[in-house]
C-alpha positions in Angstrom: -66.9 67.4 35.7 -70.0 67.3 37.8 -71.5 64.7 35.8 -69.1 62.1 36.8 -69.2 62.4 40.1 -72.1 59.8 40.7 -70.2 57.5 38.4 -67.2 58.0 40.1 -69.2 57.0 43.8 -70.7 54.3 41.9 -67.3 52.4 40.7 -66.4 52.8 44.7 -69.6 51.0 45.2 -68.1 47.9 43.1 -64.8 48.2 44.5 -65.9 47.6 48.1 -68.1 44.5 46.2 -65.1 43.7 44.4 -62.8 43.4 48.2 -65.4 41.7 49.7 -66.2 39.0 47.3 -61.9 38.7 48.0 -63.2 38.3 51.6 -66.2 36.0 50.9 -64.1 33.5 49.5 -60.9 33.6 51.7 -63.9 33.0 54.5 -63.3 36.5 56.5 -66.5 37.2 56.6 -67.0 39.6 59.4 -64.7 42.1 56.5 -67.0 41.3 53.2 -70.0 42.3 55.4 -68.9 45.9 56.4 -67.8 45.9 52.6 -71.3 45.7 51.9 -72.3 48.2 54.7 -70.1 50.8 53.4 -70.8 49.8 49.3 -74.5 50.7 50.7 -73.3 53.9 52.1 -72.0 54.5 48.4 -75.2 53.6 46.1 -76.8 55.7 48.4 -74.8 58.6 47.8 -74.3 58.1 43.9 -78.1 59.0 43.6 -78.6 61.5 46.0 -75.1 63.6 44.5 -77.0 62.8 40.8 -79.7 64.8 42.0 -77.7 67.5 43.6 -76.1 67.8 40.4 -78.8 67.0 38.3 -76.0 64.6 36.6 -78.4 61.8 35.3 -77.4 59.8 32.7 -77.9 56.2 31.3 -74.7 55.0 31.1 -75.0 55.8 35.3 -78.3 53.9 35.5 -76.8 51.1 33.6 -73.4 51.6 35.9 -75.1 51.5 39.4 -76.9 48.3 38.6 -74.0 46.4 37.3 -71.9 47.6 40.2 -75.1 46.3 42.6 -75.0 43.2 41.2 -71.2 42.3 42.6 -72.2 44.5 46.2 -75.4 42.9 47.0 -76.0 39.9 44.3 -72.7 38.3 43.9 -71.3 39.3 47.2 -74.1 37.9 49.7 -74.2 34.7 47.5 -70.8 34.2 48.4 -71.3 34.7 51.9 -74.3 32.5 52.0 -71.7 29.7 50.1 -69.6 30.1 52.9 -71.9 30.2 55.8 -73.3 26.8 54.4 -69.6 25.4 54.0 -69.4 26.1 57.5 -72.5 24.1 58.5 -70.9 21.2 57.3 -73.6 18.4 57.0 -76.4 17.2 54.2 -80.1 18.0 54.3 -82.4 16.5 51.9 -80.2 14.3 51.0 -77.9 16.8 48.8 -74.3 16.0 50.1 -71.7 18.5 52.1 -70.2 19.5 49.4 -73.0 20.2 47.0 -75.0 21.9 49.3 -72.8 25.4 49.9 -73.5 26.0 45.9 -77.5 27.1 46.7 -76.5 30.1 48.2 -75.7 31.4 44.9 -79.3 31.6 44.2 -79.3 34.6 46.0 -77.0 35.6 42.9 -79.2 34.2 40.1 -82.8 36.0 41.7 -80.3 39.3 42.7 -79.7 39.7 38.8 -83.7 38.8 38.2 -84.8 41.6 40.5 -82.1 44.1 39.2 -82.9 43.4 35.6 -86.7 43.6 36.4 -86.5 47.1 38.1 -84.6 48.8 35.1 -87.2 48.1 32.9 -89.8 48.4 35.6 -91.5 52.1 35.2 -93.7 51.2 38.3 -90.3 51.3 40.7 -89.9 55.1 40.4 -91.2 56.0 43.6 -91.0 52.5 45.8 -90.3 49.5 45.4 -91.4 46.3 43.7 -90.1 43.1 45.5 -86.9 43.5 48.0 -84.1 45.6 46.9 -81.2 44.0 46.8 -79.0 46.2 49.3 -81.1 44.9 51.7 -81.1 41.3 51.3 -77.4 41.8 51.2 -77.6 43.6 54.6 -79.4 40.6 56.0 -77.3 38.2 54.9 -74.1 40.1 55.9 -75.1 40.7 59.5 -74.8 36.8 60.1 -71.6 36.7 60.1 -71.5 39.4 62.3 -73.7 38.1 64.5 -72.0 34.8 65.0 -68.8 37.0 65.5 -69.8 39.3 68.3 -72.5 37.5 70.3 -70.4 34.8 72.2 -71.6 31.7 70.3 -75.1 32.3 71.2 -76.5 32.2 67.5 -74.4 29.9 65.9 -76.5 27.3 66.2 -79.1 28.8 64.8 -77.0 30.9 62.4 -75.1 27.8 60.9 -77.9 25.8 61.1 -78.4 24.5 57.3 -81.9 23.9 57.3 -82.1 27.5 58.9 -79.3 28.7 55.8 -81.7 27.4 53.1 -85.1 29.2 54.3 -83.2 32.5 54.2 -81.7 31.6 50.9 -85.3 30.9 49.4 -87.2 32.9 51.0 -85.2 36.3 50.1 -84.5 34.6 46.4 -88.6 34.4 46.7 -88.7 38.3 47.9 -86.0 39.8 45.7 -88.6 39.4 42.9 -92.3 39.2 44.8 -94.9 41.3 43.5 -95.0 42.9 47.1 -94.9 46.6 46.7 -92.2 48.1 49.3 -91.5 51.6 50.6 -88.8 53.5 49.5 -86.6 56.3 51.9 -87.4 58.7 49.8 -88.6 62.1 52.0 -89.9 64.9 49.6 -90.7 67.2 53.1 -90.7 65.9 56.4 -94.2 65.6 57.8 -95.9 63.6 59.4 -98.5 62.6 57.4 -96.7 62.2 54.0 -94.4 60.1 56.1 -95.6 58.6 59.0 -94.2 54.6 57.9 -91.2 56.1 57.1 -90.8 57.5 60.8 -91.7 54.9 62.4 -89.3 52.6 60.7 -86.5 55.1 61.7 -87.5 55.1 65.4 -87.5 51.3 65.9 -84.5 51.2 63.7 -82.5 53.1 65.5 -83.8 51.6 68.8 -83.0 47.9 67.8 -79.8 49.2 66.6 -79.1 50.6 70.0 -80.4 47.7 72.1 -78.9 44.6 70.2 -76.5 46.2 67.4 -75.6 43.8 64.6 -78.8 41.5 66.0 -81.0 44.5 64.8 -80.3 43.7 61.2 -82.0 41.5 60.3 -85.5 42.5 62.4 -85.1 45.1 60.5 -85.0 44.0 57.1 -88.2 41.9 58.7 -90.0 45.1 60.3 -89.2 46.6 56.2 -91.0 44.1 54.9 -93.7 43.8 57.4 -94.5 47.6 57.7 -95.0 47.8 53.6 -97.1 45.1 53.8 -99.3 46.5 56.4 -99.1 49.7 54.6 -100.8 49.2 51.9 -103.2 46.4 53.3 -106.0 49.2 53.9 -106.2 50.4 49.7 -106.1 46.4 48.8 
């Protein structure tokens, strides 16, 4: 029985993607993103119980990447759609209407990057281009953001032009040769881990200091401390 036990973790994974693609497109927003928060709480737990267990298997592999790809590929492309729907004006000439279907590009490079990493043997121990739980997490704090902060993102937030640099520059990122830490911690010291620490502290301070804000700067300060990481050997 212990070897379905990840499985079992991972089909909650696409049932909380499956309710908040419900969400998504009835525009409730603020729900589909803590869908996503706790969908991430899931794949995280499917893997580590899979080790526990030493309950590996390929049909779980090929399970927890089709169940990502409705949590974080289809679900933050449909927020995206709706957050540009909500901006409600052209850029570049591409009509209202038109517009709100480019945030399914975060889809289309989602199922790029996942597709790339399961045949990727270079993604064992980090990562290879942004992982798709956390685009997702980025795109699903904006909603929470424009919900809890008293109106003073939305203009920035709903901006369109604002709404297509995130939706390119994470569809760029999702599959970017940029090689990306993983929180992986085989011990805990310091030296082994020393990225992986400070990402923690300042996590957990931006959380503490601006709450749903924090996401995103931390998705950035991800990115930014794995590039700066492996600057040095380049």
């Amino acid at each position: 029985m212990k070897s379905y036990i990840p499985n079992a973790i991972t089909c909650l994974n696409l049932f909380c993607g499956c309710l908040a693609l419900y969400f998504a497109f009835n525009f409730r927003l603020e729900y589909a993103a803590y869908l996503i928060g706790i969908a991430a709480i899931f794949d995280f737990l499917d893997g580590m119980v899979a080790r526990v267990f030493n309950a590996y298997s390929e049909i779980g592999k090929q399970l927890d990447s089709l169940a990502d790809m409705v949590s974080f590929g289809a679900v933050p492309g449909a927020i995206m759609f709706a957050l540009l729907w909500q901006a409600e004006t052209s850029v570049l000439g591409i009509p209202a209407d038109i517009l709100p279907f480019f945030g399914f590009l975060i889809t289309i490079f989602s199922a790029l990057r996942l597709a790339k990493f399961n045949i990727d043997t270079r993604q064992a121990e980090s990562f290879i281009g942004v992982p798709t739980p956390a685009c997702s997490m980025f795109i699903g704090s904006l909603p929470l953001i424009l919900a809890t902060s008293g109106n003073l993102y939305d203009n920035i937030i709903l901006h369109p032009y604002f709404l297509l640099a995130v939706t390119v520059i994470f569809s760029y990122l999702l599959v970017a040769e940029i090689p990306l830490f993983a929180l992986k911690f085989k011990n805990l010291t310091w030296k082994d881990n020393a990225t992986r620490f400070v990402f923690l502290g300042i996590s957990v301070l931006l959380l503490a200091l601006v709450k749903f804000a924090a996401v995103p700067l931390i998705i950035v300060l991800y990115v930014l401390l794995s590039v700066f990481r492996k600057a040095p050997s380049s």
